[in-house]
N, C-alpha and C positions, 0 to 999 in steps of 0.2 A: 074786425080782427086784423083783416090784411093792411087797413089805415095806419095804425097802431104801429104794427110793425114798420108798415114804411114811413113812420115819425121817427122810431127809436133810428133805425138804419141811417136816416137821411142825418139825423143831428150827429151818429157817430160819426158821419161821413167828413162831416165839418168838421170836427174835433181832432180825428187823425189829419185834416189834410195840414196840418200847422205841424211843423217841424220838431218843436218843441214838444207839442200833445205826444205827435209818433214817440219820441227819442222817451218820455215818460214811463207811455207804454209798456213799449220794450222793456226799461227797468220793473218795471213792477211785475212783468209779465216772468222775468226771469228769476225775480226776487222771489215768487210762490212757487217756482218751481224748486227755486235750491231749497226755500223752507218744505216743503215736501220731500225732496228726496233727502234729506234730514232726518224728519219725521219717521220716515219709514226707512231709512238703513240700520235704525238700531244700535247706532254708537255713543259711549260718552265719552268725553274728555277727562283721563285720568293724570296727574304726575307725579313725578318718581325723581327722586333725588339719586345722583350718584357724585363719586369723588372722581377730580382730575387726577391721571397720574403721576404728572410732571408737579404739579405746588400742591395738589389735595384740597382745591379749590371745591367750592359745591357746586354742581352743576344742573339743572333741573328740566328734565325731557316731558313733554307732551306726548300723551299716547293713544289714541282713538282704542277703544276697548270696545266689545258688543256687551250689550247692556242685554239683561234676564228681566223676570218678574222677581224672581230671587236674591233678596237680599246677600245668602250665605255665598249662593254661588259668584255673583259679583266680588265679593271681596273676596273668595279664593283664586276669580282669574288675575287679582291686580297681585295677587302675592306671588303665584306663577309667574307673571310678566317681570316683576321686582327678582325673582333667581333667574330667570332666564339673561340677565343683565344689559347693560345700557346697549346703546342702539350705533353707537361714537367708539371706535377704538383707540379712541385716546383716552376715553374712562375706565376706570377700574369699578368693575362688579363688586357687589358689597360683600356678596356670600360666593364661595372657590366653584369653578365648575363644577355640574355633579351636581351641587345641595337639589334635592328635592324637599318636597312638602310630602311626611308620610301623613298625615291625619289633619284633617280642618275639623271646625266645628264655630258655629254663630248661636249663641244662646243667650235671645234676653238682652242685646248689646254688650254681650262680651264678646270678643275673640277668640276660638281657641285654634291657636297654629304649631303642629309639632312639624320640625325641621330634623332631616337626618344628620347623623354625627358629625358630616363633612365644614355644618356650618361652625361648628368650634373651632375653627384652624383659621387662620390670619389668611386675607386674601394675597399668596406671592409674599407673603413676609412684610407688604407693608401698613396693611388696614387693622388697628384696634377689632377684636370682635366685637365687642360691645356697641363700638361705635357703628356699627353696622343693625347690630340689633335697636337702638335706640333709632336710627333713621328709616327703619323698617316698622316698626311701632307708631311713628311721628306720620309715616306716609301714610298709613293706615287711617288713623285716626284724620288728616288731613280732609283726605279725598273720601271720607266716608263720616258725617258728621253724626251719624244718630248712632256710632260707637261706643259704648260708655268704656269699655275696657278690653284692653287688649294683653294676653298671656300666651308670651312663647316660650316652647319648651326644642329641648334638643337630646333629640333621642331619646325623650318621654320625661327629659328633667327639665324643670320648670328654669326659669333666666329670672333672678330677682330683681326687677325694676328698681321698687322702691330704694332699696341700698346704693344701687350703683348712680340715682337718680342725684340722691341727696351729697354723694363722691363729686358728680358733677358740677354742681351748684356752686358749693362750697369754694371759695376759692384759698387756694392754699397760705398758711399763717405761716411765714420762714423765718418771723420775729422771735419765734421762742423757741428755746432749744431743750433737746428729749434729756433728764436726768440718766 
């Protein structure tokens, strides 16, 4: 046994004494570390779209999130972190300070997120609401792909997607004029 061991030692011994073998090493050695503390810190990489304030550019942040066993709750922290607003105060928040989330709910791959009344108001007078609720829907569904649907409501009244989806698409005919 004691032979054995002094083969493996003696042949490590040559392998590290090379400059390159050490400097390897090292990488690798550092490498299972960071994948380990990875592993066990618990975080995913989420993102979150927000608008510039000066052109209304898109602009799209990275967020380390702590990751559950829970699907619901996962996706109620990324909606949390989506009102709590961008991370740059050069961005404009989608939803006015204040919006909370009164009620969540994950059923089945649907969504259900009620926002309170605050998020009907323009953010500052300059942000579309819709266009806030449509990039809040998009982020959802993005960074959580086994979503089949998502329905927000505000202040317990549902946001009709569908209508306002097909408004967007659409693009406007200024060729014909209204009788």
């Amino acid at each position: 046994m004691n032979e054995i061991l002094r083969n493996i030692l003696s042949a490590l011994g040559r392998f590290l004494s090379k400059t390159k073998n050490r400097r390897l090493m090292y990488l690798v050695v550092i490498s299972l570390i960071a994948l380990g503390e990875f592993l066990l810190s618990g975080l995913v990489r989420r993102t979150f779209v927000f608008y510039s304030s000066l052109e209304g550019k898109t602009v799209v942040e990275d967020r380390m999130i702590s990751r559950s066993r829970d699907r619901e709750t996962d996706i109620r922290r990324y909606v949390d972190e989506v009102l709590l607003g961008p991370s740059f105060p050069e961005l404009d928040p989608l939803f006015p300070r204040g919006t909370k989330l009164n009620s969540f709910m994950y059923r089945e791959t649907v969504v259900y997120a009620d926002l309170t009344e605050s998020a009907a108001l323009p953010v500052e007078g300059r942000w579309d609401v819709f266009r806030s609720l449509i990039t809040l829907n998009e982020g959802i569904r993005r960074n959580f792909p086994f979503v089949g649907d998502v329905r927000l409501f505000i202040g317990g009244n549902e946001v009709f997607f569908n209508e306002f989806y097909g408004i967007s698409t659409k693009p406007a005919d200024n060729s014909k004029t209204s009788p």
